[in-house]
C-alpha positions as CSV (number, residue, x, y, z in Angstrom):
1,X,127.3,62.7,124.1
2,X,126.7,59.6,121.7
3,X,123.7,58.5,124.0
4,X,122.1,61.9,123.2
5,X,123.1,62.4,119.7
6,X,121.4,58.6,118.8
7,X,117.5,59.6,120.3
8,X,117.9,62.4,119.0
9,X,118.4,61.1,115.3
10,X,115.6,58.5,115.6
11,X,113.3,61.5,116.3
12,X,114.9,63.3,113.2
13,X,114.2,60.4,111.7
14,X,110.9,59.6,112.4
15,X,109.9,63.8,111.8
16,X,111.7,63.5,108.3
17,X,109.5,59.8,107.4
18,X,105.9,61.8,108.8
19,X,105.7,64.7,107.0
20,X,107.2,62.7,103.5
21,X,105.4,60.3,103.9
22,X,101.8,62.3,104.3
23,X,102.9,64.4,101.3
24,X,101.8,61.8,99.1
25,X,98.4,62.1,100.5
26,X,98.7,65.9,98.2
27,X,99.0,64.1,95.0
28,X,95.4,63.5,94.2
29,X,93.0,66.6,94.2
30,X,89.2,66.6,93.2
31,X,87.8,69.9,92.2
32,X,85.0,71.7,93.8
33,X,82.5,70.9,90.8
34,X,79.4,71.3,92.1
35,X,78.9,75.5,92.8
36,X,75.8,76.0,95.7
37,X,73.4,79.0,95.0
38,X,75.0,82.0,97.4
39,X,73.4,81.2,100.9
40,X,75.6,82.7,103.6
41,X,76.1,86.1,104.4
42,X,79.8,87.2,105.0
43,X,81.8,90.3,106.8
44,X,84.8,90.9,105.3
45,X,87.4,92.0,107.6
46,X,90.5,93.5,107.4
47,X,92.9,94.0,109.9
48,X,95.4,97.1,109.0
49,X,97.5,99.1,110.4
50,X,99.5,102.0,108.3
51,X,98.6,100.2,104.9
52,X,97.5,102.9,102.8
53,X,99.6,102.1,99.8
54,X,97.7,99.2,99.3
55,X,94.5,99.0,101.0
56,X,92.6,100.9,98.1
57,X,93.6,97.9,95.7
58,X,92.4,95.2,97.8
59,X,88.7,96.9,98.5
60,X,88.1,97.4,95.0
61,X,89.2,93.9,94.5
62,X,86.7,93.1,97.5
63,X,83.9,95.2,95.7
64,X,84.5,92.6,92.3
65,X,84.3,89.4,94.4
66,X,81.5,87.0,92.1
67,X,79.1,86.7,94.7
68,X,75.7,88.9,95.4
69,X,76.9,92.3,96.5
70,X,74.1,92.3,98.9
71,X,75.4,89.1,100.6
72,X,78.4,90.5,101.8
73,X,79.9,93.5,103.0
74,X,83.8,95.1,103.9
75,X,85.1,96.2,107.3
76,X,88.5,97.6,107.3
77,X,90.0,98.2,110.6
78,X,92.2,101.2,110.6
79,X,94.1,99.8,113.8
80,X,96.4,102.2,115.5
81,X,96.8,104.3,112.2
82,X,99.6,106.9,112.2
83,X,98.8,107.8,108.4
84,X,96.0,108.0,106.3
85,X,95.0,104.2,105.4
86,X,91.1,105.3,107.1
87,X,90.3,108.3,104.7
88,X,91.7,106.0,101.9
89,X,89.8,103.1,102.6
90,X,86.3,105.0,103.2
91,X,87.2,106.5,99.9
92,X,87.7,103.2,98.2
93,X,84.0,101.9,99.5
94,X,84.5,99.7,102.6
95,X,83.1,100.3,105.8
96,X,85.7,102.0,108.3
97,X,85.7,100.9,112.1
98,X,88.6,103.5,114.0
99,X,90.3,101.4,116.9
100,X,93.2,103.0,119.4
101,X,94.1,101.1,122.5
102,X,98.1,101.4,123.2
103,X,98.1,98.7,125.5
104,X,96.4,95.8,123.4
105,X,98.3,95.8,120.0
106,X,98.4,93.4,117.6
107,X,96.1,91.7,115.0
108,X,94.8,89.2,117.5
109,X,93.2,92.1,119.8
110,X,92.5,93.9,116.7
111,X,89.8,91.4,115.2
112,X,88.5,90.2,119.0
113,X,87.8,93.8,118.9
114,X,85.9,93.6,115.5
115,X,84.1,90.7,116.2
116,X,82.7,91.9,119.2
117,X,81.7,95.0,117.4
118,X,80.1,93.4,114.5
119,X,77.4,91.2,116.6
120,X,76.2,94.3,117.8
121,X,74.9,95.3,114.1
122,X,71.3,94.9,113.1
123,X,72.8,92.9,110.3
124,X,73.7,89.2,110.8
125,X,76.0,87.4,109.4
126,X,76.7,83.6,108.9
127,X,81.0,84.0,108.4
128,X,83.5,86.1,108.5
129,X,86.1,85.9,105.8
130,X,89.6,87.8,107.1
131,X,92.0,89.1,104.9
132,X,95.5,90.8,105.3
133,X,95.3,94.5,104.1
134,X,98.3,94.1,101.5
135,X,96.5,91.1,99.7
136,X,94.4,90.2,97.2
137,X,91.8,87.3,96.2
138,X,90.6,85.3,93.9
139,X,86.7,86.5,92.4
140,X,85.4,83.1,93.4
141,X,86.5,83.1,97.1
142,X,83.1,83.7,98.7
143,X,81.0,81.2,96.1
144,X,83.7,78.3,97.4
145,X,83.4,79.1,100.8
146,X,79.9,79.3,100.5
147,X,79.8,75.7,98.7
148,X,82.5,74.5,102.1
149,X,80.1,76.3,104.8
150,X,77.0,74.5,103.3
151,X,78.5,71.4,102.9
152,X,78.8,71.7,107.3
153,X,82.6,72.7,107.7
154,X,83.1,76.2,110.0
155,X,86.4,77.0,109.8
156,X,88.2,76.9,106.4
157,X,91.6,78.5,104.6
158,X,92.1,79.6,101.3
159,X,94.9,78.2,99.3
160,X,98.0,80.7,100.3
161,X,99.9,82.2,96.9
162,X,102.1,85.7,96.1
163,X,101.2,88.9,95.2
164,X,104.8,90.0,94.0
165,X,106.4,86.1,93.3
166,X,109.1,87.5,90.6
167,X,110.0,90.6,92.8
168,X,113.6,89.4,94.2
169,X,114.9,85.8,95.1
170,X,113.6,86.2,98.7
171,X,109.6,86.7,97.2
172,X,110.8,83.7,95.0
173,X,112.1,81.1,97.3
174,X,109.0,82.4,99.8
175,X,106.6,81.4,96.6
176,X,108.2,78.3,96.1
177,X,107.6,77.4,100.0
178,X,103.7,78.3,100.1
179,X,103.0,76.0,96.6
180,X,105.0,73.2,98.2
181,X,103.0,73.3,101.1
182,X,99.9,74.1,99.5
183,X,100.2,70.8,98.0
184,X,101.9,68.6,99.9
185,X,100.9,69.6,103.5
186,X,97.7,71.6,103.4
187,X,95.9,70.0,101.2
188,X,97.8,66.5,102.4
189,X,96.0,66.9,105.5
190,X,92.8,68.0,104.3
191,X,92.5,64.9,102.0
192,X,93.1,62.2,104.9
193,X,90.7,64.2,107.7
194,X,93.5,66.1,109.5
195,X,92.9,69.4,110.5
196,X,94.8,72.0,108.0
197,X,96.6,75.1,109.5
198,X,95.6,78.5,109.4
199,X,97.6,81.1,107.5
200,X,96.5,84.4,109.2
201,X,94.5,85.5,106.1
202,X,92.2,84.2,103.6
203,X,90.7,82.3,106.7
204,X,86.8,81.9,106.5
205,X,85.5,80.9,110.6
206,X,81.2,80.4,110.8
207,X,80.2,83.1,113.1
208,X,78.0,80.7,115.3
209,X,81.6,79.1,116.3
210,X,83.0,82.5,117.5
211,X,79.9,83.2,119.5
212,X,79.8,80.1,121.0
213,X,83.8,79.7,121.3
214,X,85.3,83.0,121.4
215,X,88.2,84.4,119.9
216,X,90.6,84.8,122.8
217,X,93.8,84.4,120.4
218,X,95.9,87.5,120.9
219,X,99.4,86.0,121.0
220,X,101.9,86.6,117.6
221,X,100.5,83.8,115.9
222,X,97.1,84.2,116.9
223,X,96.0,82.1,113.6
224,X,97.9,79.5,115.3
225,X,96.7,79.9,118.6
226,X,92.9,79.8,117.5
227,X,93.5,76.7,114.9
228,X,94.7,74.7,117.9
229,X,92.0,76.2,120.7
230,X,89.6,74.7,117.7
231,X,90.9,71.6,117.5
232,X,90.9,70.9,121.4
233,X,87.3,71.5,121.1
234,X,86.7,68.9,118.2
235,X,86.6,71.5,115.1
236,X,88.8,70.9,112.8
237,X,90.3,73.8,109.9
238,X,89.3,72.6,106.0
239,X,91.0,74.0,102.9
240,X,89.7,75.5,100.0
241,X,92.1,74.4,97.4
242,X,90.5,76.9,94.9
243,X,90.2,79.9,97.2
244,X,92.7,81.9,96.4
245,X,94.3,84.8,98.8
246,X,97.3,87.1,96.8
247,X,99.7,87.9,99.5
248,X,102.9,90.6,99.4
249,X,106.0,89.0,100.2
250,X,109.0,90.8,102.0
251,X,111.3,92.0,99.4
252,X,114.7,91.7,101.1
253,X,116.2,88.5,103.3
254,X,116.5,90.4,106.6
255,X,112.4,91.8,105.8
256,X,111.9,87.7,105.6
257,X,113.8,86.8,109.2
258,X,112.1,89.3,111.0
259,X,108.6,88.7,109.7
260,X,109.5,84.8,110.6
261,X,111.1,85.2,114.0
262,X,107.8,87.1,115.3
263,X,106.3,84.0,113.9
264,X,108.4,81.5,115.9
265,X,108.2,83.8,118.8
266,X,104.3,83.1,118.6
267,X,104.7,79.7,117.1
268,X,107.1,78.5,120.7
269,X,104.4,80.3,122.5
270,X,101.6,78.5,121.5
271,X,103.2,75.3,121.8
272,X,104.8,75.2,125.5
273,X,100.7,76.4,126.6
274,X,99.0,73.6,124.1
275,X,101.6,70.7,123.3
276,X,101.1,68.5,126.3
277,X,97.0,69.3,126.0
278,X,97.3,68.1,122.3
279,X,99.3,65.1,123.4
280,X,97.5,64.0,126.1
281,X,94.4,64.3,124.5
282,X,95.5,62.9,121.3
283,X,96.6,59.8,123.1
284,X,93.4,59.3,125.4
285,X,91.2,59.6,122.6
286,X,93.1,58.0,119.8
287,X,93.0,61.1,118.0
288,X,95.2,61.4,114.6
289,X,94.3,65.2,114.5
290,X,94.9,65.9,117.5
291,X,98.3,64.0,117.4
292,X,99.6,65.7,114.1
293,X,98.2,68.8,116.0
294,X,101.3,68.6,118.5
295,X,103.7,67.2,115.9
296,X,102.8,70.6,113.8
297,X,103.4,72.1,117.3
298,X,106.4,70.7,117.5
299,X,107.6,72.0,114.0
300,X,110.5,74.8,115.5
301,X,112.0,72.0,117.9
302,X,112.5,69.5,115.0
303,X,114.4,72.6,113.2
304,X,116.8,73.4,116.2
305,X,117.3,69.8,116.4
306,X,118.8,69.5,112.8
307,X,120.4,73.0,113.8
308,X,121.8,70.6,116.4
309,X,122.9,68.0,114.1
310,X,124.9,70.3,112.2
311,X,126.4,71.9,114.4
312,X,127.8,69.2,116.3
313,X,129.5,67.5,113.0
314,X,130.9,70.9,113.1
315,X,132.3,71.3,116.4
316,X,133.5,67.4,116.3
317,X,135.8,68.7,112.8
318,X,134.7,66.4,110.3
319,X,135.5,67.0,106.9
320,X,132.5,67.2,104.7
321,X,132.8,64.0,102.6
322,X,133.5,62.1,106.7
323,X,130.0,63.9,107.6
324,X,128.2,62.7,104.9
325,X,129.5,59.1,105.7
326,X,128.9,59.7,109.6
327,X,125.0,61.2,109.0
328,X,123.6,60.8,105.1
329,X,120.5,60.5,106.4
330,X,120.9,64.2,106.9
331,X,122.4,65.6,104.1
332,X,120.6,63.3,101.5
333,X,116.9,64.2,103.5
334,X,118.2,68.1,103.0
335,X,119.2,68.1,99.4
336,X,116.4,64.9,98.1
337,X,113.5,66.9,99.6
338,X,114.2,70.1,97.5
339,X,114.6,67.7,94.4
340,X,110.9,65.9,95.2
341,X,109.7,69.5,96.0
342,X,109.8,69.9,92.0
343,X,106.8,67.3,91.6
344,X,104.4,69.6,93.7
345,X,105.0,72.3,91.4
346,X,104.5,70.2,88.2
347,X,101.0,69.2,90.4
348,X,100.4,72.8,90.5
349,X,100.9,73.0,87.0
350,X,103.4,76.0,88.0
351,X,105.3,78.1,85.0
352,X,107.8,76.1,83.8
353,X,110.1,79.0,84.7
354,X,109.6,78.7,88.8
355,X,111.7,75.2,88.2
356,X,114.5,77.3,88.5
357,X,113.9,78.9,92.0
358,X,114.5,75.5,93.2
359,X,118.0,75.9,93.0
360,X,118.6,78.5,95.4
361,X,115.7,77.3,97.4
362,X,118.0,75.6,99.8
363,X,119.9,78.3,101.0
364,X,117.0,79.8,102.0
365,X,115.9,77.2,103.5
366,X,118.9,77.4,105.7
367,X,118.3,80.5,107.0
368,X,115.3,79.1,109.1
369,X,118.0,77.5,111.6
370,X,119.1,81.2,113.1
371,X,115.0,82.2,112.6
372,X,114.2,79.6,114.7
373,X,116.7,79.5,117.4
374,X,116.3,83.3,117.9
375,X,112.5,83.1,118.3
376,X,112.8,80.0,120.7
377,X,115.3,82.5,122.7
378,X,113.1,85.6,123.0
379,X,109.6,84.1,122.9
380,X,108.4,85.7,125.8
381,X,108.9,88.9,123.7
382,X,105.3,90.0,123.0
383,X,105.7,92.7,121.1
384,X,104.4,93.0,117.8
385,X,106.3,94.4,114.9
386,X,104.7,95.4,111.6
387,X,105.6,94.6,108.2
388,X,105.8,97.4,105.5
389,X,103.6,96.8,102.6
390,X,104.4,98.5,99.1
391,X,103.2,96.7,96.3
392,X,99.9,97.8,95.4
393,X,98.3,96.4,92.2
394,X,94.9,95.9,91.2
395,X,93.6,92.3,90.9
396,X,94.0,92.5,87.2
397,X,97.3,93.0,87.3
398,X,98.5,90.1,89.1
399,X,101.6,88.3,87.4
400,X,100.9,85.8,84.8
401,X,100.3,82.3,86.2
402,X,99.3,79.0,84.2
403,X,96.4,77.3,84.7
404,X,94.5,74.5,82.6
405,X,90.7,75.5,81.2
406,X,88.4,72.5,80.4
407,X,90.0,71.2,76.6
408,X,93.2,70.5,78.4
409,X,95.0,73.6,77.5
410,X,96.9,76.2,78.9
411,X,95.5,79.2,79.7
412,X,96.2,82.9,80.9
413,X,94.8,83.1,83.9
414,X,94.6,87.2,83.8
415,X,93.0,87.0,80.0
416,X,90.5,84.7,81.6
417,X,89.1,87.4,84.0
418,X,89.5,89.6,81.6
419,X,87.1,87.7,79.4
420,X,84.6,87.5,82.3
421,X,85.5,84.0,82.7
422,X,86.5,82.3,86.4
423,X,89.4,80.5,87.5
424,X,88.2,77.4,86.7
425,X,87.4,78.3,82.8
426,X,83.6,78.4,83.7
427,X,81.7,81.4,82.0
428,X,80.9,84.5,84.6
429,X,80.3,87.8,85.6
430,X,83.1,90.3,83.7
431,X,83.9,92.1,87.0
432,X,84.2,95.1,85.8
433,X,80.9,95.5,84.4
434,X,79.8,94.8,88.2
435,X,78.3,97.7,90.2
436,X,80.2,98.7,93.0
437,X,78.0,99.6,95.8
């Protein structure tokens, strides 16, 4: 058993030493401070399916976006609706495309479905931007992507934060996760050339790619499954560190697990089709992206395999205090990352009050090891199961965050837009004294 358990620490090891040691590459960020005239023409599309409790609040978020309202224009799929999310959304002001097919389900089908519908318009289009029907983004989201398309990069993701952060200590610890690897990962990776993963909303992909490339990503995690199709063809995904998508978080621990084991479900998928293409390629063309491409692949095996760790101090009956002396490489990785987590939060100039979440941030953390393992075990499970969304609140009334304006000092970020000033202090459009159209 020892001649298992020791390669299988050195790749702990060498797992643990990658992704700490390209966290560092978060700590510098350069603002987008040059803002391009509007150029490129966008569709908007949402994917939804049963979300009329929210889907009203994101559209007339959509309708407020500070960009030329001629420029850009709202699809809402009402996909496989049971209730009333397409009267609703018609009613808010986006345009409504009806889709039943019991067979194909899923988000994946859903937008290969849009796509294919929207190159049929008379109306071109230079982007799409998608968004998850329960979220809500930041006004500037279509002037940076605009600046990122411009500037030659065709597939970018918007910086990932919460809707509902304070809700319960689930939506906490979840908020904590996405700001940590906003910061340390995401943009990490963006900052030394790698390509950035997708998040399944607040993505923005150049229209001329999907014509020429397809969609073809129907499987859980078809964000995942498109990110890595894009990267075996030499396109890499970009962040937008100032485009920001509001997204609602599962209220309650067993919400969390299930929304995370379709994940892994899809996540496993993905990698047993496109980890040895990733590999193989990565190594015959001395390609770092491609390389961290199959280590990101890779992600769920590295979690069974401290599962694994664990379990077999366990079954071997060490006390605690003999474990620690047998493996502290584990137990001090596990408890010292949560501690350096806390400087990616001061980076992201977080309230002072999330430094508390930290403290029960581990044990959620721990509940990725039965995640993981049960979406390793029934992968081949294709079917997809929806999340309930609740939490509908206008843009406006997004909690209180912290952010700094241009003299250095803190600032409300919700009196800012209230002012008719932007997230980054600058003076703008009041959005409510926009037309909606």
């Amino acid at each position: 058993m020892e001649k298992i358990i020791a390669p299988l620490s050195y790749l702990l090891i060498f797992f643990a030493v990658y992704y700490f040691s390209l966290s560092f590459f978060g700590f510098s960020y350069k603002k987008e401070t040059t803002i391009a005239d509007p150029a490129n023409r966008f569709a908007v599309i949402i994917a939804a399916h049963n979300e009329e409790s929210v889907i009203s609040a994101l559209v007339a978020n959509c309708k407020q976006l500070d960009y030329p309202r001629e420029m850009y224009d709202t699809f809402v799929i009402a996909d496989n609706c049971t209730d009333n999310t397409a009267q609703v959304a018609t009613e808010a002001g986006a345009t409504v495309w009806r889709r039943t097919n019991d067979q194909e389900q899923g988000k994946g089908y859903a937008l290969e479905w849009a796509f294919n519908r929207l190159y049929t318009l008379p109306k071109e289009y230079d982007a799409v931007v998608i968004i998850d029907a329960d979220n809500l983004v930041s006004l500037n989201f279509l002037k940076i992507m605009n600046n990122r398309l411009l500037q030659g990069e065709k597939i970018i993701q918007g910086y990932l934060d919460s809707k509902n952060p304070d809700d319960t200590w689930v939506t906490r610890c979840i908020h904590v996760g996405y700001v940590i690897t906003n910061r340390f990962w995401q943009l990490a990776k963006y900052n030394i050339g790698l390509s950035c993963a997708l998040g399944g909303t607040g993505m923005c992909i150049a229209v001329d790619v999907l014509k020429k490339f397809g969609w073809g990503a129907n499987s859980l995690t078809e964000d995942l499954e498109f990110q890595i199709k894009a990267l075996l063809v030499g396109i890499k995904v970009s962040w937008a560190h100032e485009a920001k998508v509001f997204d609602e978080k599962p209220l309650t621990l067993k919400q969390s697990m299930n929304q995370r084991q379709r994940w892994m479900q899809g996540h496993c998928t993905v990698a047993s089709h496109y980890l040895g293409k990733l590999l193989w390629q990565g190594l015959k063309q001395r390609n770092p992206a491609l390389l961290d491409g199959a280590i990101y692949c890779c992600n769920p095996y590295f979690v069974m395999l401290c599962g694994f760790g664990i379990i077999y101090q366990i079954f071997q009956g060490l006390p605690i205090l003999q474990m620690l002396i047998h493996n502290p490489i584990i137990i001090i990785g596990f408890v010292g990352q949560f501690l350096y987590f806390g400087i990616a939060l001061l980076l992201e100039e977080i309230n002072p009050n999330v430094y508390a979440w930290l403290l029960y941030y581990p044990i959620f953390g721990l509940t990725w090891l039965p995640v993981v393992y049960s979406g390793f075990a029934t992968q081949s499970n294709r079917n997809w199961n929806h999340t309930q969304h609740t939490r509908s609140i206008s843009y406006q009334e997004l909690p209180v965050t912290t952010i700094h304006n241009d003299q250095g000092q803190l600032t409300d970020s919700c009196d800012l837009r209230e002012n008719g000033l932007n997230l980054d202090g600058q003076a703008g459009d009041n959005p409510k004294s926009k037309e909606a159209s």
